[in-house]
C-alpha positions as CSV (number, residue, x, y, z in Angstrom):
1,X,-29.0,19.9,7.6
2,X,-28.3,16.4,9.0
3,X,-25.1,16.2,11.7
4,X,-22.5,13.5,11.0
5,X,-23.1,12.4,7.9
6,X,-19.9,13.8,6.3
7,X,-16.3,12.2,6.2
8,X,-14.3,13.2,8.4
9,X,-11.8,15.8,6.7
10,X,-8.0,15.7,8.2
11,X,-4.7,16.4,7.6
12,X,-2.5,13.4,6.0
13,X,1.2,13.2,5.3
14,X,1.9,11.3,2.3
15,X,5.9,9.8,2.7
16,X,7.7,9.3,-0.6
17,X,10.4,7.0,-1.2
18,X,12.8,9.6,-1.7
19,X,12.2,11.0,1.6
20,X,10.1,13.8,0.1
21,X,7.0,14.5,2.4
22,X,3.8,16.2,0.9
23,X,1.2,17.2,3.6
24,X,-2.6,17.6,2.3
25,X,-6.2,17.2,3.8
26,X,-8.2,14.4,2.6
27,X,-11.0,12.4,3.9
28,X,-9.0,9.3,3.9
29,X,-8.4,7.3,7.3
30,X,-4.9,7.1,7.9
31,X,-2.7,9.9,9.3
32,X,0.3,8.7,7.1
33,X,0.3,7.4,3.7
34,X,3.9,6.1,1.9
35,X,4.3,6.1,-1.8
36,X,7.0,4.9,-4.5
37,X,7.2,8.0,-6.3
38,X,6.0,11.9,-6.1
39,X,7.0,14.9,-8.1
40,X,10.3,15.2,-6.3
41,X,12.0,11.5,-8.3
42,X,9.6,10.6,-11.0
43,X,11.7,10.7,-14.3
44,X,9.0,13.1,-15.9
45,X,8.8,15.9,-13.5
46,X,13.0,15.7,-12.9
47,X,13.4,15.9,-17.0
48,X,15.7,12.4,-16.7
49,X,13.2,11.3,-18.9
50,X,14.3,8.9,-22.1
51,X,12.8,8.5,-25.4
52,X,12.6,5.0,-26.4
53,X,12.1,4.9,-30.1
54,X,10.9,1.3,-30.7
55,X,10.4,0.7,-35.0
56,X,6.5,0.4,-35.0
57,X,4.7,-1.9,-37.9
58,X,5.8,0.0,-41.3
59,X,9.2,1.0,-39.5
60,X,10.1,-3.1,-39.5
61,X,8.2,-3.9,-42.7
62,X,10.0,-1.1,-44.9
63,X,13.3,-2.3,-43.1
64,X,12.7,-5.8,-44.5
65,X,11.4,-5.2,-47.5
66,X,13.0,-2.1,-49.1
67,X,16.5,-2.9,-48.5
């Protein structure tokens, strides 16, 4: 088997914007990585997800039409 040929594999702290911080090991080359959101603040994970009902296509013709 060949010596050195592999990425390096370390440990990296990934920073979030909410001040969460995840650590992991990847073969990336920093020893810190920041990010806008994680787990922790993103509205799907936290459940302060909305529902945006927006008419499609037959929604806006039948509302025109069919009165």
């Amino acid at each position: 088997m060949k010596k050195n040929i592999h990425p390096k594999y370390k440990k990296v702290n990934i920073h979030c914007s909410c001040g969460n911080i995840i650590d992991i090991f990847s073969t990336l080359n920093k020893d810190n990585l920041h990010i806008d959101v994680c787990s922790k603040c993103h509205p799907f994970y936290t459940g302060k997800q909305r529902n945006i009902t927006q008419g499609g296509r037959i929604e806006r013709f039948n509302k025109k039409f069919y009165n």
